[in-house]
N, C-alpha and C positions, 0 to 999 in steps of 0.2 A: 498458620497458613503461609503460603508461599506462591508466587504468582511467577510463572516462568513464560521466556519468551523464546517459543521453539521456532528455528529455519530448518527444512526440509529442502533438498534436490537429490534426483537420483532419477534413473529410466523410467518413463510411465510405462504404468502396466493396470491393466483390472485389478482392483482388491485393494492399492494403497493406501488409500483413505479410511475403508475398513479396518483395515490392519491399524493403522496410528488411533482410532477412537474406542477400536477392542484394546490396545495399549494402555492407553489415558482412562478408560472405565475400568479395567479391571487392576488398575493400577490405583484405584480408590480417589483420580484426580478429575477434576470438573472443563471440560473444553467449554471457555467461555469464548472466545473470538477467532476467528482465521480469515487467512485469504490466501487462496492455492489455486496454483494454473497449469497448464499444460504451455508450454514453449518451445517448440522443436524439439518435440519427442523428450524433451523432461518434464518431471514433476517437479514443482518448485512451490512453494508456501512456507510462511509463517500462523503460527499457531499462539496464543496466550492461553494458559490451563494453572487452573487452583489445585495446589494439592497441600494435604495437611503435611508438617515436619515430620512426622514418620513417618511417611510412605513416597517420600520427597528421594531418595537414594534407590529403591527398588523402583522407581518410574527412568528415574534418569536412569541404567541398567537397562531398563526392558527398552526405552527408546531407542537408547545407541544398537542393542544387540540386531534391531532391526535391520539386517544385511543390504536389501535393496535398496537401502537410502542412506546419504552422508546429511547427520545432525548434529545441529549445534545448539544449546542450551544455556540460558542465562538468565539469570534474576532479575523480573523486573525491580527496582527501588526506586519508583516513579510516587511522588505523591500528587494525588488528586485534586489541583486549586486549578479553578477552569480561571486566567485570569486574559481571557481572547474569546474573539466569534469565531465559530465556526462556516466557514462559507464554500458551498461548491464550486467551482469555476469550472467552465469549458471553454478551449481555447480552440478554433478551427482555422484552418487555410491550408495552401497550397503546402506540398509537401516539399520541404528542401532541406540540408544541413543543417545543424545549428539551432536549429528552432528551442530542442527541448533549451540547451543550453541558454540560449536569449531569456526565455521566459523565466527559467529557472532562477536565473541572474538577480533580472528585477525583483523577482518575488524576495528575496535573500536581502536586497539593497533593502526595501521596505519592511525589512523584519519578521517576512513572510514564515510560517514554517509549513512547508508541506507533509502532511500529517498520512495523506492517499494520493498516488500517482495511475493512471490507466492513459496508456496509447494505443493508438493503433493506426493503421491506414489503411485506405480504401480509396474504392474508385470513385470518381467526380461521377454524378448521374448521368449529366449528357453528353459530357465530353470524354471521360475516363481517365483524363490523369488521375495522379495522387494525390489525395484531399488527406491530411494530419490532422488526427484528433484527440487531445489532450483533456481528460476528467482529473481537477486534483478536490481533496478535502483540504481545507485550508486553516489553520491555525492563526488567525489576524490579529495583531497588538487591540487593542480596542481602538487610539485616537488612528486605523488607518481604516479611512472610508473602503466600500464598494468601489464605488465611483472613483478614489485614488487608486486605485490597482487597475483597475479598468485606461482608465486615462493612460497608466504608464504604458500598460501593453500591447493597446493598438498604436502607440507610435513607432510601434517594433516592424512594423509592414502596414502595407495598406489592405492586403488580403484576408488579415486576421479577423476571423469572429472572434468579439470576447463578450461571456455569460457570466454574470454572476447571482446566487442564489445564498442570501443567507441563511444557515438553517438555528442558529442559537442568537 
C-alpha cells in the first residue's frame, strides 16, 4: 500500500469534488482525509488517499488526465510516532499587517509545528472594523505548556485573544 499526498487548484465549478472521489474510487484507492476550499473563484485542497501498489500508476494517470485542475502527487513517508500534544489555538484581534507572520514566528521559536491553519476576517459586532481570526492544530514538543505559548502570544498586542484547547 501507498499513502499519497494530493494538492489540487484550478477554477471552481460544480462537480469537482465528484469528479476527484469517482477518480480515487474507481481507481480501487481509499480517500481517507482532505481539506478543500473555494478562494476567489478557485478550488484549492489537499487530499491523503490509500491505494494498493498496482493500481498506484493508473490512479496517478487518471488524476492528472483531470483537465480542470493543475495536480500534484507525492508520497507520503511519514511514520506515525505521536511524540507532541495536539492543541487547538484561536488567536483573535484587530486586524493589521503582520499579524499571521508574529504569531507564526513565535510558534516556530517554541518548536511549535502548525499541523492546521484557518483565517479569516470579519467585521467587529458593533463597531465594524476588522476583527482577524486565526484557528491553527498545533503539534507541541511535550515540555511546552499551554500556558507557555499562551504567555508568549499575548505579549504580541494588547488586543489579542489567545485560546487554547488541548485535544491529546
Amino acid at each position: 500500500m501507498k499513502q499519497l499526498i494530493v494538492t489540487i487548484i484550478g477554477k471552481d465549478k460544480p462537480g469537482l469534488v465528484e469528479q476527484l472521489s469517482d477518480t480515487v474510487y474507481f481507481n480501487h484507492a481509499n480517500w481517507l482525509s482532505s481539506s478543500l476550499s473555494q478562494l476567489g473563484g478557485q478550488f484549492a485542497g489537499i487530499i491523503q488517499i490509500d491505494v494498493a501498489t498496482e493500481h498506484f500508476q493508473s490512479l496517478r494517470q487518471a488524476l492528472t488526465d483531470i483537465e480542470a485542475l493543475h495536480i500534484h502527487i507525492v508520497e507520503d513517508h511519514t511514520q506515525t510516532v505521536i511524540t507532541y500534544v495536539t492543541q487547538q489555538l484561536t488567536v483573535t484581534g484587530n486586524d493589521r499587517r503582520g499579524i499571521v507572520k508574529e504569531v507564526t514566528r513565535h510558534l516556530a521559536q517554541l518548536g511549535v509545528n502548525i499541523a492546521k491553519l484557518k483565517t479569516n476576517t470579519q467585521s467587529a459586532p458593533n463597531w465594524g472594523y476588522p476583527i482577524f481570526v486565526a484557528e491553527f492544530q498545533l503539534h507541541t514538543p511535550l515540555e511546552i505548556s499551554a500556558a507557555m505559548i499562551q504567555q508568549q502570544l499575548e505579549q504580541l498586542a494588547d488586543d489579542l485573544t489567545v485560546d487554547i484547547e488541548t485535544l491529546s
